[in-house]
C-alpha positions as CSV (number, residue, x, y, z in Angstrom):
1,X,0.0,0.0,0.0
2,X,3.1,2.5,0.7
3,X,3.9,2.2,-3.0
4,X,0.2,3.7,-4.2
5,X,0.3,6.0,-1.8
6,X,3.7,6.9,-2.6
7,X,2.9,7.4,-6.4
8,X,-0.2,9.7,-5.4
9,X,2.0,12.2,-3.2
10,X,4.3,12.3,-6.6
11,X,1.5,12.6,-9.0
12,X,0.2,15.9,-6.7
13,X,3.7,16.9,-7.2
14,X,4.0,17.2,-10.7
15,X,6.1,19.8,-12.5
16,X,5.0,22.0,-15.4
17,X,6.9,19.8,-17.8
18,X,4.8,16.5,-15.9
19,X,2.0,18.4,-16.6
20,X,2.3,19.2,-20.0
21,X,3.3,15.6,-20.7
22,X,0.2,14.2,-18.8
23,X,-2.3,16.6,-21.0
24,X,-0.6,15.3,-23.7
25,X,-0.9,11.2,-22.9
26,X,-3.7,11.0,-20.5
27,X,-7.3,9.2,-21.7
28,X,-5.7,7.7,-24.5
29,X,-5.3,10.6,-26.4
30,X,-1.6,9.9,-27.6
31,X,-2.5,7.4,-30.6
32,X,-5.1,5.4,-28.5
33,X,-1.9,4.3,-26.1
34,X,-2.6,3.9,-22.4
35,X,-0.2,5.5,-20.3
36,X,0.3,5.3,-16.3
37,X,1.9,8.1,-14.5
38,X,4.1,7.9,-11.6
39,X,4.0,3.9,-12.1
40,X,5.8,1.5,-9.1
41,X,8.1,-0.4,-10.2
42,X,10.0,-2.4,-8.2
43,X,12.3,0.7,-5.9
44,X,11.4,3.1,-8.7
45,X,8.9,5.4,-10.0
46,X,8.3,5.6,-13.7
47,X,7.0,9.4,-14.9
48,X,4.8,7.8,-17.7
49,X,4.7,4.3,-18.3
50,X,2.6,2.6,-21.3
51,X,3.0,-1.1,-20.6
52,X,1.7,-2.3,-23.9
53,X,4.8,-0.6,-25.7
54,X,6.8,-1.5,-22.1
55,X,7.9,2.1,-22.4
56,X,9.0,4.6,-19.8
57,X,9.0,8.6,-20.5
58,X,11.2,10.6,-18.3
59,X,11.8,14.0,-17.6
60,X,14.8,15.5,-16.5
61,X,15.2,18.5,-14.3
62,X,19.1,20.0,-14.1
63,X,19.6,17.7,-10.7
64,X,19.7,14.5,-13.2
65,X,23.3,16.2,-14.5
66,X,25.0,15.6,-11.3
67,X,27.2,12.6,-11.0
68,X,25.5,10.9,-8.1
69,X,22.3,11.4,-9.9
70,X,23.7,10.1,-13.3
71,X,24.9,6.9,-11.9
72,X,21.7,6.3,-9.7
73,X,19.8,6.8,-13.6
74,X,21.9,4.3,-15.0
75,X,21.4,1.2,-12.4
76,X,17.4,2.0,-12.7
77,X,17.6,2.1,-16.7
78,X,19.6,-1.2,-16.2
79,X,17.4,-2.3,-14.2
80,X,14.2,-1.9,-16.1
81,X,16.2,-3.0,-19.2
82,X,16.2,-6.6,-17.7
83,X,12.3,-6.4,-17.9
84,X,12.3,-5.2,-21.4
85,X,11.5,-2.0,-20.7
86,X,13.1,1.2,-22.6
87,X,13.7,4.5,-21.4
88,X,12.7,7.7,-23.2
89,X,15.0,10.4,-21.4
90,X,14.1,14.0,-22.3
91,X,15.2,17.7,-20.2
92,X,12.5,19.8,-18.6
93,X,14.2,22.2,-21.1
94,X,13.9,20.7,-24.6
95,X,9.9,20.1,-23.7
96,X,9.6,24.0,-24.2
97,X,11.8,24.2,-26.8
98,X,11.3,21.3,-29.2
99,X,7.6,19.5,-28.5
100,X,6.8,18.5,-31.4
101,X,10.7,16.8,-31.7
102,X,9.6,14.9,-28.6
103,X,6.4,14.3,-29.5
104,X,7.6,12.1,-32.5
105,X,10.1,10.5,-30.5
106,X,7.5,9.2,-28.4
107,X,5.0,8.5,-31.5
108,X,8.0,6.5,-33.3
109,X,8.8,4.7,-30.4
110,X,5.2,3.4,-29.5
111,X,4.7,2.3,-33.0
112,X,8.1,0.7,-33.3
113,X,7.7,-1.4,-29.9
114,X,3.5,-1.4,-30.3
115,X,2.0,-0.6,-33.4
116,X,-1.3,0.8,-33.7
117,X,-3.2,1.6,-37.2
118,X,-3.1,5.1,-37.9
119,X,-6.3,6.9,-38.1
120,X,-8.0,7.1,-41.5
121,X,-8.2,10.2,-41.5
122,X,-4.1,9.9,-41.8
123,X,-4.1,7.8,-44.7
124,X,-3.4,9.5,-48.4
125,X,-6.6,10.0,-50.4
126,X,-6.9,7.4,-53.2
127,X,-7.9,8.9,-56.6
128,X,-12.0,7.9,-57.8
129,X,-11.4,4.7,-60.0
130,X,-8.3,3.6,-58.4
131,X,-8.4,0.4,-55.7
């Protein structure tokens, strides 16, 4: 039970950049994928996990550039990369700069580890006559 409660003092906790990233996945609305935010797993805390792609989105505040903090990063990517799950890194900083960049990166990487169809609606137009 100290795990969910755990996650629900973190998810009241969110940063601006967790925020924009949970308007942008929450309810399905990234491609139909179903994404869980601050997810337990095993000692760690996954920002936004979509198991069906076995994905994990992080976001990275300036802290994640100190030494200590880089080698804690590495033995929890390790970690979850022996339950075949991959790590999406990506700075507080490039979310405001580049979104659409990281928005793709996440798009390619669902559809490369889960595909889903793309919307009609994405499809080209076939000329009248044509099959």
């Amino acid at each position: 039970m100290a795990d969910i409660e755990r996650a629900r003092q973190l998810r009241k906790d969110d940063t601006w950049t967790e925020k924009l990233m949970w308007r942008w996945l929450r309810d399905r609305r990234f491609s139909g994928y179903k994404f869980r935010r601050q997810h337990p797993c095993g000692i760690y805390y996954l920002d936004f996990f979509c198991e069906e792609a076995e994905l994990n989105i992080e976001l990275d505040g300036s802290q994640h550039s100190f030494p200590d903090q880089r080698k804690h990063d590495l033995e929890r990517e390790k970690f979850l990369q022996s339950l075949g799950i991959k790590t999406l890194r990506f700075w507080n900083s490039r979310l405001r700069r580049d979104a659409k960049v990281v928005r793709d990166t996440i798009f390619n990487e669902l559809q490369t580890r889960a595909p889903h169809p793309l919307p009609e609606y994405t499809q080209p137009v076939k000329p009248p006559g044509k099959s």
